[in-house]
C-alpha positions in Angstrom: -10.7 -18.0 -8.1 -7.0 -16.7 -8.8 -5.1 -16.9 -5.7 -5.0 -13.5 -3.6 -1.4 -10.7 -4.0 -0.5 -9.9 -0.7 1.5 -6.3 -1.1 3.5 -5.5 1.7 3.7 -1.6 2.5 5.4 -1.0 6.1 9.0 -0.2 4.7 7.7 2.4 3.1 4.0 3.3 4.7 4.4 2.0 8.2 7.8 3.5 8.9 7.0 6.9 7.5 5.0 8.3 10.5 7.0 6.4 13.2 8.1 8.4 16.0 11.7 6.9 15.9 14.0 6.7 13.0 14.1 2.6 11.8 18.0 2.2 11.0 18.8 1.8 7.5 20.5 -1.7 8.1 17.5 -2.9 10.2 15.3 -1.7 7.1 16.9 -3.4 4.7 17.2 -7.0 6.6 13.6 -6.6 7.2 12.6 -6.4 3.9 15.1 -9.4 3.1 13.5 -11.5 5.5 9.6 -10.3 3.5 11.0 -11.2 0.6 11.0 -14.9 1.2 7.4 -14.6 2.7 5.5 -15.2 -0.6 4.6 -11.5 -1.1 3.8 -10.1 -4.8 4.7 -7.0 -4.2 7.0 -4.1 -1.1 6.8 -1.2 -0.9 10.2 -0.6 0.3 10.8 3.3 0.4 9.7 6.5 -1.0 11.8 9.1 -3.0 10.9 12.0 -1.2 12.2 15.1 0.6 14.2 14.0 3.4 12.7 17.0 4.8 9.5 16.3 4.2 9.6 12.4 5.1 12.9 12.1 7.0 12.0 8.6 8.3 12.8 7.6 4.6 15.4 9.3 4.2 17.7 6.5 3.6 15.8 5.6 -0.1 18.9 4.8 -2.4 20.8 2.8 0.1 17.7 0.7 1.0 17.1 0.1 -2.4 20.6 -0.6 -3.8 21.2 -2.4 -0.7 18.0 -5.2 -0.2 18.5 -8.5 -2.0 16.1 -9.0 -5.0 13.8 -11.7 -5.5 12.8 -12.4 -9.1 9.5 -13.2 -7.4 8.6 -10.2 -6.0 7.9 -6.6 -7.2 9.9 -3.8 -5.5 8.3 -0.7 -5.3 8.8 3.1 -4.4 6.3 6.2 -4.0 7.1 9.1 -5.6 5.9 12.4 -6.0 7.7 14.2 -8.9 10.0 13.9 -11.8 13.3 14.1 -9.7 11.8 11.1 -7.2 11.4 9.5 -10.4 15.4 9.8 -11.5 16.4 8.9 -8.3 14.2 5.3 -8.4 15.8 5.3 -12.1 18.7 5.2 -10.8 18.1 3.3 -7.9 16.9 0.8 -10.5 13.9 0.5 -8.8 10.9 -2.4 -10.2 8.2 -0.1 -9.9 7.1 3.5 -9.1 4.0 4.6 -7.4 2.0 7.8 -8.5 -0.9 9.0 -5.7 -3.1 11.5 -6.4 -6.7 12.3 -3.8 -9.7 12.4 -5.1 -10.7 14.2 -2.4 -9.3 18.1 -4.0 -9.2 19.2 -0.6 -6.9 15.7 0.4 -4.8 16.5 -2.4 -4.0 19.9 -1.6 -3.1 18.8 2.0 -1.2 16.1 1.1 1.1 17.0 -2.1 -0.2 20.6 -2.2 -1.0 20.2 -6.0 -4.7 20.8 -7.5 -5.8 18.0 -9.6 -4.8 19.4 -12.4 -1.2 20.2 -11.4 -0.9 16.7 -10.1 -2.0 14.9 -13.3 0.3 17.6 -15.3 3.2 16.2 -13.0 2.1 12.4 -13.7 2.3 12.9 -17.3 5.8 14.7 -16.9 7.0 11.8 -15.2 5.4 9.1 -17.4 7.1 10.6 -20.4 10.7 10.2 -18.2 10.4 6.6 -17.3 9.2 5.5 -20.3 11.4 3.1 -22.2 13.3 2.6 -18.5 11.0 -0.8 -18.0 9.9 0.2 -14.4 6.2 -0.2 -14.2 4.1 2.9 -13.2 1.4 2.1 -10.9 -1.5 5.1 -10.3 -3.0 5.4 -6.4 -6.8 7.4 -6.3 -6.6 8.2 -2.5 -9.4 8.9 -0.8 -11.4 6.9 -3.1 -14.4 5.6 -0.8 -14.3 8.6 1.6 -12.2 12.0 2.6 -12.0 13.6 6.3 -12.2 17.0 4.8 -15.1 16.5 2.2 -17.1 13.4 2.7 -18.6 11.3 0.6 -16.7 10.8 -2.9 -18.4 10.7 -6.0 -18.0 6.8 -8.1 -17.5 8.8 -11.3 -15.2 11.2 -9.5 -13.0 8.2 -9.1 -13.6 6.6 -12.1 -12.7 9.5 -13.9 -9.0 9.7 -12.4 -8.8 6.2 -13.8 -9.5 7.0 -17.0 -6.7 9.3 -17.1 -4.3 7.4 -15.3 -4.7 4.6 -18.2 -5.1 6.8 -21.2 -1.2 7.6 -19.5 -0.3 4.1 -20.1 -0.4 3.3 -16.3 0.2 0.1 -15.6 -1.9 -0.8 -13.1 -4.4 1.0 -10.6 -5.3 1.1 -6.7 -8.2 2.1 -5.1 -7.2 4.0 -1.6 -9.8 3.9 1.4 -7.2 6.6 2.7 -9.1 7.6 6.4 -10.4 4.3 7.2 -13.9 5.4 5.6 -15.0 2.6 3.4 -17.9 -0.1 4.1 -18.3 -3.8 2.4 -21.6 -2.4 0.5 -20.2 0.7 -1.1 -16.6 -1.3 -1.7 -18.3 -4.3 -3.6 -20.3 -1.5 -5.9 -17.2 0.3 -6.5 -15.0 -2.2 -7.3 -17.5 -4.1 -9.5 -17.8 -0.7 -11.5 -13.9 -0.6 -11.1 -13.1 -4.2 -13.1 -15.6 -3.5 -15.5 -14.1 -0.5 -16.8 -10.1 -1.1 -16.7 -10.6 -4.8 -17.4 -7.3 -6.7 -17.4 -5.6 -4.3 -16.0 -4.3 -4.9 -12.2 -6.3 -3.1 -9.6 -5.4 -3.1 -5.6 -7.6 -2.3 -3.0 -5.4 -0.5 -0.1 -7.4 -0.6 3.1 -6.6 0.8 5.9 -8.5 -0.6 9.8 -9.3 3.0 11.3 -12.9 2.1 12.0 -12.3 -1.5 12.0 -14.0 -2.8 8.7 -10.4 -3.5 6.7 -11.0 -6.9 6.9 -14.6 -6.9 6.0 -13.8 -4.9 3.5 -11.2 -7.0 1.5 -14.5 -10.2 1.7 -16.6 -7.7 -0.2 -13.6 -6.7 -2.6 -12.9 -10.1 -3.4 -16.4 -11.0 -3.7 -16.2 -8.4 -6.3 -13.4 -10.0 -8.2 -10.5 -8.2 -6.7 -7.0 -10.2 -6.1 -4.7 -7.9 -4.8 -4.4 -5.9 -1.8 -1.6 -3.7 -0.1 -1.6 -4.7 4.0 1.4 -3.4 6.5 3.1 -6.2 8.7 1.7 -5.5 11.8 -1.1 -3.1 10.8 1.9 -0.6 11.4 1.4 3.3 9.7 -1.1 5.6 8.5 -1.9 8.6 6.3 -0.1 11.8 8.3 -2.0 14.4 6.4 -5.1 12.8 7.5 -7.2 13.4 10.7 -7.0 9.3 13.0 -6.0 7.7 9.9 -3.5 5.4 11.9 -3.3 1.8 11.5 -3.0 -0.2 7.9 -4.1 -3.3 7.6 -2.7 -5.9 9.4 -1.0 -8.4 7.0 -0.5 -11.0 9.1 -3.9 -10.6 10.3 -5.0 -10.7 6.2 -3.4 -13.9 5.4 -4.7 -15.4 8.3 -8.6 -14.9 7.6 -7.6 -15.8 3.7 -6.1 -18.9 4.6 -9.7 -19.9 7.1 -11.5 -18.9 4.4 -9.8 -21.9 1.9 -8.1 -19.1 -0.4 -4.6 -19.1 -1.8 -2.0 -16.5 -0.8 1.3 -18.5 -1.4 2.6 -16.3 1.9 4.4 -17.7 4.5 1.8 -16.9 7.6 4.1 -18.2 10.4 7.0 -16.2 9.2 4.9 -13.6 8.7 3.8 -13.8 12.3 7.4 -14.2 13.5 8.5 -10.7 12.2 5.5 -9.2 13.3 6.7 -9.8 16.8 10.1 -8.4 16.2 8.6 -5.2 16.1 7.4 -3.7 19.1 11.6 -3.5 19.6 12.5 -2.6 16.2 10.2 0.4 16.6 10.6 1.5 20.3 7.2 0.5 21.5 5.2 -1.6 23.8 2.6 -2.7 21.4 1.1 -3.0 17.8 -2.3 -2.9 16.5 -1.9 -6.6 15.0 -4.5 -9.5 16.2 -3.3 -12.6 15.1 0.4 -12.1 17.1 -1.5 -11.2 20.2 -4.5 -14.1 19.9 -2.1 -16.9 17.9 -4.0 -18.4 15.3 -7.9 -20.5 15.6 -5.4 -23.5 14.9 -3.3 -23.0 18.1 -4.9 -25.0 20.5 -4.5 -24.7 24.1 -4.2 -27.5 26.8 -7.0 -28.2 28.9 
């Protein structure tokens, strides 16, 4: 088996819903210190409303600011065509479109219908092309939704399709609320690689009910490679109903690395900045295992 992306989220998905503001220089040093951790890909901001996201507020300097590594893919959310020239400008590696399949999601999240969101994809599509900054496409809600339920497989499938026939460059599948189980995630996945073939997919987990890790066995079993995890299981959907908690990356690696598979990440850095933290964010804890439990290969005296 290829060796397993780790794609680190928290700049951008873990600091968006925390109660206190993360200053821009403490940002930006964090995701310095990531980058030498053997991650594929951070997410290191979002070009959004300040208004809307203010915890992010700070996109352009974090982005112009953070020292880039050749080795690692630098990536910003965005949610229309003037978040787009602003990561054009930023000089950003990659953007990341997010649609629901879930209508109801959607509509709660970036108050667009489908159709107005795919209308707004191919606007911006058509403005970064020729800028070389990839474009990935994000189905949320794609194994579950709060509001609706259950989500169809050809639902899903059928945002895909139109993502590629974009010219996306790669795709991820969203378990948005936490909703997802290791049988339906193998089925879907399997049906996933079938039909974009070599095209990148990411499976983007999140621990609400406490199957993220199960799930990622079952996606891998399924031939995925790459999944998006936040350093400290840190953030959450905040237009969705006890969507809290990501999944833990250092918590990720960990099991990966027990189970004999390659991630290239630095684990105990990883597990170093996780418990920096609890003080760079102004609490007393985080939902993270591995910093609290130490690893199966810390042995303690008898």
């Amino acid at each position: 088996m290829s060796f397993i992306h780790i794609q680190e989220v928290i700049p951008r998905d873990g600091f968006q819903i925390e109660r206190n503001f993360v200053p821009t220089d403490k940002k930006i040093n964090l995701i310095n210190e990531l980058s030498d951790c053997g991650l594929s890909k951070i997410e290191v901001t979002s070009f959004v409303s300040p208004k809307a996201v203010p915890n992010l507020k700070d996109a352009e300097e974090v982005v112009t600011s953070i020292k880039r590594n050749p080795d690692v893919t630098n990536v910003a959310l965005i949610a229309n065509v003037r978040g787009a020239e602003r990561a054009i400008a930023a000089h950003i590696d990659e953007i990341n479109l997010v649609m629901s399949a879930s209508a109801t999601h959607n509509k709660k999240n970036v108050n667009r219908t489908h159709e107005e969101s795919l209308a707004g994809f191919n606007e911006i599509m058509s403005r970064v092309h020729g800028t070389g900054i990839k474009v990935n496409g994000s189905v949320a809600t794609s194994f579950g939704c709060p509001f609706e339920g259950e989500i169809a497989e050809n639902a899903v499938q059928h945002f895909i399709d139109k993502y590629i026939s974009m010219g996306m460059d790669s795709i991820t599948l969203a378990d948005t609320t936490g909703m997802a189980n290791p049988v339906q995630v193998k089925r879907l996945v399997e049906k996933v690689i079938d039909q974009i073939g070599d095209v990148p997919l990411t499976l983007h987990f999140h621990n609400t009910r406490g199957m993220g890790l199960a799930n990622v066995v079952a996606a891998i079993e399924a031939g995925a490679t790459r999944f998006d995890s936040s350093l400290g299981g840190i953030g959450g959907c905040p237009f969705a109903p006890g969507a809290t908690g990501n999944l833990c990356t250092e918590d990720l690696v960990h099991m990966l690395h027990e189970m004999g598979l390659e991630t290239k990440v630095n684990l105990d850095k990883l597990i170093e900045l996780s418990k920096g933290l609890p003080e760079l964010l102004g609490r007393n804890d985080i939902p993270g295992q591995i910093v609290k439990a130490g690893k199966v290969t810390d042995l303690h005296k008898t």
